[in-house]
C-alpha positions in Angstrom: 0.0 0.0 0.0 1.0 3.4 -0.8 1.2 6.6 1.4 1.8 10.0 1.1 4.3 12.0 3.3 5.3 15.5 4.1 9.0 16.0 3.8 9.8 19.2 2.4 7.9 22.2 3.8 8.8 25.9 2.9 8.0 29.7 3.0 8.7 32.9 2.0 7.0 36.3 2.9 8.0 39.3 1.6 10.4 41.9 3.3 8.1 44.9 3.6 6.6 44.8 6.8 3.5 46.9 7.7 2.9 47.1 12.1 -0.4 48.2 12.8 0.9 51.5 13.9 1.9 52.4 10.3 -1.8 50.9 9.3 -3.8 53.3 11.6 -2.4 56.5 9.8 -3.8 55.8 6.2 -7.2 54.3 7.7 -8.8 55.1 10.7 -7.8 52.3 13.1 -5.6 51.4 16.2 -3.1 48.9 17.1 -5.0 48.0 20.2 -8.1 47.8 18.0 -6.8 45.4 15.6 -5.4 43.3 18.3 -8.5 43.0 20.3 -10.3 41.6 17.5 -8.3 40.0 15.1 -5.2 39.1 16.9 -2.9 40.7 14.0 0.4 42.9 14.9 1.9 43.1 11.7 1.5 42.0 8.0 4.0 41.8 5.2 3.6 43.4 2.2 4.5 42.2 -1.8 7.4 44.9 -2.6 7.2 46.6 -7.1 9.6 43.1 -7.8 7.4 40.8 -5.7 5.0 38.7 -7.5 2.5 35.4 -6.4 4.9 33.7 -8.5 7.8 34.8 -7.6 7.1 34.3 -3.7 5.6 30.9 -4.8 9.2 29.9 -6.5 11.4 30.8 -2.9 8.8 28.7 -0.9 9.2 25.9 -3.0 12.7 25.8 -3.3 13.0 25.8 0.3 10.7 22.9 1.0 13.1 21.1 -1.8 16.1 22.1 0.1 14.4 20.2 3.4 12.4 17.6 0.9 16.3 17.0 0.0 15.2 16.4 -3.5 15.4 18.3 -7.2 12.9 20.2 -9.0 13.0 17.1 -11.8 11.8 14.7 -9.6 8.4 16.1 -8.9 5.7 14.7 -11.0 3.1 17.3 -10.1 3.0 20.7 -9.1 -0.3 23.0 -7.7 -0.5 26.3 -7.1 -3.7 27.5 -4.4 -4.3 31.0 -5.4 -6.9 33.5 -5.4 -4.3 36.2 -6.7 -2.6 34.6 -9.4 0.0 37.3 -11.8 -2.0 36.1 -15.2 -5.9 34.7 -15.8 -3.4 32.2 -17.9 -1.0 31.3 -18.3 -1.4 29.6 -14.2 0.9 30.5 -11.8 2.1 26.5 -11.4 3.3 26.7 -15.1 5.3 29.7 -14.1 6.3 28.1 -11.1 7.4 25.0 -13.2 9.3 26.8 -15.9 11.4 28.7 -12.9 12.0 25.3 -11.1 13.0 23.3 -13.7 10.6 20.9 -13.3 10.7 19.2 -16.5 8.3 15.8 -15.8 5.6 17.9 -13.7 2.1 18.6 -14.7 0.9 21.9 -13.4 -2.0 23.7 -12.6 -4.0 26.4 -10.4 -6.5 25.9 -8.0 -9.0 28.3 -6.1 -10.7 27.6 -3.4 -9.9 30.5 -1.9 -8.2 30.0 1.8 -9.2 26.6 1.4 -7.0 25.9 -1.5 -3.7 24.7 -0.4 -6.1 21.7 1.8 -8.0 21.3 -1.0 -4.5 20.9 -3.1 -2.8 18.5 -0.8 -5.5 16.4 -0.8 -5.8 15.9 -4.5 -2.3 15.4 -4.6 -2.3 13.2 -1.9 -4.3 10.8 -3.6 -2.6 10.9 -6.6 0.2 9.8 -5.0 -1.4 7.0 -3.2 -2.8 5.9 -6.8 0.6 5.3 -7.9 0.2 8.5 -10.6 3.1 10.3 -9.3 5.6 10.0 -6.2 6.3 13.0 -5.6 4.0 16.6 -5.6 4.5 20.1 -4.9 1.7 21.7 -3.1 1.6 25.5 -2.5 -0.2 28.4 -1.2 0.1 31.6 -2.2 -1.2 35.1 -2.4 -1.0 38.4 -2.6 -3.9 40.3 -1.1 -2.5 43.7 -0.4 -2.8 44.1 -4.3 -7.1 43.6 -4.1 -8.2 44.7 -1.0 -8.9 48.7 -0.5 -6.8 50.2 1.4 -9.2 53.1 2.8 -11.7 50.3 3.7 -10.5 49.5 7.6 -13.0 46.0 7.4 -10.8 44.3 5.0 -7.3 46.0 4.9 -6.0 45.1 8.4 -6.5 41.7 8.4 -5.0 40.6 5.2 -0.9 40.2 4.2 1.0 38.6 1.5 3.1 35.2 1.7 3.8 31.8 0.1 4.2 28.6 1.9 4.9 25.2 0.2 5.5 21.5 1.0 6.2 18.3 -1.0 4.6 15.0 -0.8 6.6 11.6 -1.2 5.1 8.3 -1.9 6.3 5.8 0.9 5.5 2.1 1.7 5.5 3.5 5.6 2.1 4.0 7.2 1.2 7.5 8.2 1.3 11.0 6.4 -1.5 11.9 4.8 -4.3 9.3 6.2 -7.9 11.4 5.0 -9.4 14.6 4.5 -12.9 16.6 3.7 -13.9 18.6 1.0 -16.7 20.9 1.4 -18.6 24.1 -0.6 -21.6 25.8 -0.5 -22.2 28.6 -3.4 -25.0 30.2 -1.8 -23.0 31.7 0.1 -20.4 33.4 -2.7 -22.1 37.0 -2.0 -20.4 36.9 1.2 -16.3 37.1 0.1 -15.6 37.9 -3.1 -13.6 39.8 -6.0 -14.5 40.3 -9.4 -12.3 39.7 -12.7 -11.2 42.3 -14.3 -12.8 41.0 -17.8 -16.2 40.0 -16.1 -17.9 42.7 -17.7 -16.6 43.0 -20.7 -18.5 41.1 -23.9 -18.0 40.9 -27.2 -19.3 43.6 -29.3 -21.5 41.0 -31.5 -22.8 39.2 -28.6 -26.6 39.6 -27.0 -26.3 42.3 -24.7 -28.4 39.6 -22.1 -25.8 36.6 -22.1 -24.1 37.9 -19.5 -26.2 35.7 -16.7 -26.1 37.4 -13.1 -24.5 35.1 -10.7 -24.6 35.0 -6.7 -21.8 36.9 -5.9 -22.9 39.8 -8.6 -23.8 42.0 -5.3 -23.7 45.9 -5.8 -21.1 46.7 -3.3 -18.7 49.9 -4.7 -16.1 47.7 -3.7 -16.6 45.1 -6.0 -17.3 47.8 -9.1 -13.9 49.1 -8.3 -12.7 46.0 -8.8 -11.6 45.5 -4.4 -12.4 42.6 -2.3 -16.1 42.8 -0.9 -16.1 40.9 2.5 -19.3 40.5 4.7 -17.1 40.5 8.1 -20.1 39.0 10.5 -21.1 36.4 8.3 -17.4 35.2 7.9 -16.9 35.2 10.8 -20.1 32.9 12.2 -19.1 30.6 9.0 -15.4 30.4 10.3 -16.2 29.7 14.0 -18.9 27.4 12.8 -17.2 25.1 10.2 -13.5 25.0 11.6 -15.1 23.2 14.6 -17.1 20.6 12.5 -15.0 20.2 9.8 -12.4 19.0 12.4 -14.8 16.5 14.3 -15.5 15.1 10.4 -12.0 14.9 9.3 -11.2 13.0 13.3 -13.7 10.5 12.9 -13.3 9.4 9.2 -9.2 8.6 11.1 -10.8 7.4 14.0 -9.4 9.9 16.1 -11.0 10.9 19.2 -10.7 14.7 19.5 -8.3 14.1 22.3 -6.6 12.2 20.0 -5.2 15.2 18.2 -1.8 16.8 19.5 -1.8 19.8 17.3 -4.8 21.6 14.6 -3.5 23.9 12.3 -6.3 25.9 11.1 -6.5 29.0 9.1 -5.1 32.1 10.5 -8.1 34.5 9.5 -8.5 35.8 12.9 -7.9 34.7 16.6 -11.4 35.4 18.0 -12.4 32.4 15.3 -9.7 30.4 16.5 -10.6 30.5 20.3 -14.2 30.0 19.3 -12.9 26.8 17.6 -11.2 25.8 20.7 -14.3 26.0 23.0 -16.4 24.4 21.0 -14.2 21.5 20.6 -13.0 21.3 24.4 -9.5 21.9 23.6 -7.3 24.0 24.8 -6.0 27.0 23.1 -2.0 25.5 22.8 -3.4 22.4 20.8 -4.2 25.1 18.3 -1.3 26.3 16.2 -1.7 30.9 15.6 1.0 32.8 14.0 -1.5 35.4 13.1 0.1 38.0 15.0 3.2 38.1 13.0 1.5 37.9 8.8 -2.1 38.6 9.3 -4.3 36.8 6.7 -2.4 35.3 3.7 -5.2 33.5 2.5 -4.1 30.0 1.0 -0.3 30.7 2.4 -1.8 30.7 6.0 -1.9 26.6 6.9 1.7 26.1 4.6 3.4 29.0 6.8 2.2 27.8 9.7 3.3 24.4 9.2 6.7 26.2 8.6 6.7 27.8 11.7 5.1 25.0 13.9 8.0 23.3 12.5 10.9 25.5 13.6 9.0 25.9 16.8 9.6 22.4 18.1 5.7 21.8 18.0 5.5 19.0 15.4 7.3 15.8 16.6 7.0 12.7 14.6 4.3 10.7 14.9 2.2 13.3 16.3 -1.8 13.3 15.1 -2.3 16.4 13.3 -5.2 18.0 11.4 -5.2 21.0 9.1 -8.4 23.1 8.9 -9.3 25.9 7.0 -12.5 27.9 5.2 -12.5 30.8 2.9 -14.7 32.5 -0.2 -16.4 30.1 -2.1 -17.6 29.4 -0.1 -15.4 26.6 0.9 -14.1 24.3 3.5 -11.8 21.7 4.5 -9.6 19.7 6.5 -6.9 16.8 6.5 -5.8 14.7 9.0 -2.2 13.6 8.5 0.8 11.3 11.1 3.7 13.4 11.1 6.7 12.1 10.1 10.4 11.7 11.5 12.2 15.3 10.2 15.1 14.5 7.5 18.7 16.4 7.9 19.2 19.2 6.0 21.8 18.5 3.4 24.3 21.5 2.2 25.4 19.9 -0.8 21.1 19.4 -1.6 21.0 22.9 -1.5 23.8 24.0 -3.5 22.8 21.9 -6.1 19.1 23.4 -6.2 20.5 27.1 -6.2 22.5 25.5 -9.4 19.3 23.9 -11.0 17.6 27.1 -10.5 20.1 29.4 -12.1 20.4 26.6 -14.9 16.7 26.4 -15.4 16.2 30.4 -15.9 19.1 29.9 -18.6 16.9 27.1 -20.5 13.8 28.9 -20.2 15.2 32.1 -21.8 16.9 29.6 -24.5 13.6 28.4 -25.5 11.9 31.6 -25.7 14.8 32.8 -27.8 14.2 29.8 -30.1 10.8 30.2 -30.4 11.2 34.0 -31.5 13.7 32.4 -34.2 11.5 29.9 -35.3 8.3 32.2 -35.4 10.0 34.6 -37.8 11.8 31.7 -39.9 9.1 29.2 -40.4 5.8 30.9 -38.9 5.3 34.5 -39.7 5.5 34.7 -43.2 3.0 37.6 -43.4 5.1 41.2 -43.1 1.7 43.0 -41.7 1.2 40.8 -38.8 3.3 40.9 -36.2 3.2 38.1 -32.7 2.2 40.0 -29.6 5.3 39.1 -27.0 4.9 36.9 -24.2 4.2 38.1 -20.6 7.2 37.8 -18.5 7.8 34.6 -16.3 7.5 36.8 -13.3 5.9 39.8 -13.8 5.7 42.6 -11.1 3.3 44.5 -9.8 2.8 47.6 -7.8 1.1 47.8 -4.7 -2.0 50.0 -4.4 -0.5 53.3 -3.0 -1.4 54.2 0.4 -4.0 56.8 0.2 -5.8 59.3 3.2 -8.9 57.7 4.9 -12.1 58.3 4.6 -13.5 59.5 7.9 -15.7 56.8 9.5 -16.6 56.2 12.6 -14.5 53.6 15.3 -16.0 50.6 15.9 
């Protein structure tokens, strides 16, 4: 029998950091205001050269380094986003062109905060199918770039981040042993963001194809193209599911809830997280927070934390672990997992990635180069058309300038 373990894990966050102080003078809010009811001190913040995809390629490299294996031995790569550099190409073909990762498939998915569960799942079971042996799983986001930054519900509590881990196929029980799945679209009106091509149609199409959808809303933050984010109903849907996905995820192990030695859930806010806590019976240290320190960063939130749990001494092999998480959609899920022994970091592993790295940006630009050649030898015979160039592997983007407040009132 096949199984699927965690033995590379990963992050990066960018080196901007914003403390609530610096927050509360472009929006009207406090450090002792956010703290009370979020839990969040500080959030870091995607710099002009920081993109999804280029925070996406440091975390996985690092979980390579500590997975002790190359790019060209993982067999499939996915990328949970909700903030991915390009519609299409996906961020886990970008990621896969800057790794090197020549025998990987590659794809996006989003599920919003739910995603990177959602994504070790499916490549979990992948693995224990005998498709692949090994995966790349990552989370990451960059939500300074859609929320408003005059809008205090939504702009303190979010950061930017990556986090990443790889999954080996193993004969040795444990690692990934079940997870749930769960979505309900009635609720999409109450966290989302628009595309920027949602309203555009063709000029020869029925002005009435457009068909209005659940999340269509009329919130001016969704016509300006921000995040829209019903706090109070989040919230109840956070302190509600967390709890029962994590009883449903227990019993399909056979876990007991006092079973568990550590739940990683998503870091969306700490009220939620204490709520989870009391209605489970647990107390709050067999929850894993490192909200404080990043804030929301959507899918990146469980993969960071794992990160951090990690260098914290709080995940010992063989420890019973479960990893919980909810988000727009909306969407939910969890995965219960055996932790495994921790693998010595190898130097010479790590050397040789930063080589394959530098070697695979060589061979991408190599093939670009070609196909320019072959485009205008072989392809473009006609003089009045001319290619459009491709978008750069990592493209950067400016943050949304800080801008003065609008007054409003303190909650």
């Amino acid at each position: 029998m096949r199984y699927a373990h965690i033995v590379g894990w990963g992050k990066c966050t960018p080196e901007k950091v914003m403390t609530n102080d610096e927050l509360a003078t472009i929006v009207d809010t406090s450090d002792t205001w956010i703290r009370d009811r979020t839990g969040i001190g500080q959030r870091h913040l995607a710099g002009p050269k920081d993109t999804c995809t280029s925070l996406a390629v440091n975390a996985a490299v690092e979980a390579l380094d500590v997975a002790n294996i190359s790019a060209a031995q993982i067999g499939m790569i996915i990328v949970a986003t909700s903030t991915p550099d390009f519609a299409f190409p996906s961020t886990a073909c970008l990621v896969q062109d800057a790794l090197g990762a020549d025998a990987s498939g590659a794809f996006d998915l989003s599920a919003a905060c739910s995603g990177f569960v959602y994504g070790l799942s499916m490549a979990s079971d992948a693995i224990k199918a005998g498709s692949i042996d090994y995966a790349l799983i990552i989370g990451s986001d960059v939500m300074s770039r859609v929320v408003d930054w005059k809008d205090r519900n939504t702009c303190v509590l979010f950061g930017d981040g990556a986090g990443a881990v790889v999954l080996q196929a193993s004969d040795q029980p444990g690692g990934m042993l079940t997870s749930v799945l769960r979505a309900d679209g009635s609720g999409g009106d109450m966290l989302y963001c628009r595309s920027t091509y949602r309203d555009k149609i063709v000029v020869s199409a029925p002005q009435d194809t457009a068909a209005p959808t659940a999340a269509s809303g009329n919130s001016k933050l969704a016509d300006a193209g921000f995040m829209y984010m019903n706090g109070r109903e989040v919230f109840r849907f956070g302190t509600r599911v967390l709890a029962s996905a994590t009883r449903d995820v227990a019993t399909r192990a056979g876990w007991e809830i006092g079973d568990i030695d550590l739940i990683i859930p998503h870091q969306a806010n700490n009220r939620i997280i204490e709520a989870a806590a009391k209605a489970l019976g647990l107390p709050m240290d067999k929850l894993y927070s490192n909200i404080e320190h990043y804030g929301n960063t959507s899918a990146a939130t469980i993969p960071i934390a794992i990160c951090d749990a990690v260098n914290h001494g709080r995940l010992r092999p063989n420890d019973r672990i479960i990893l919980v998480g909810f988000g727009a959609g909306l969407t939910w899920a969890a995965a219960a997992l055996q932790w495994g022994t921790p693998r010595i970091l190898s130097r010479t592993n790590r050397t040789l990635n930063r080589v394959r790295l530098g070697l695979a940006n060589v061979r991408s630009r190599t093939r670009r180069i070609f196909r320019k050649v072959e485009d205008s030898l072989f392809v473009n015979n006609d003089k009045h058309v001319k290619p459009q160039a491709a978008p750069p592997a990592i493209a950067p983007r400016s943050t949304p300038p800080a801008v003065e407040p609008e007054k409003e009132q303190k909650v």
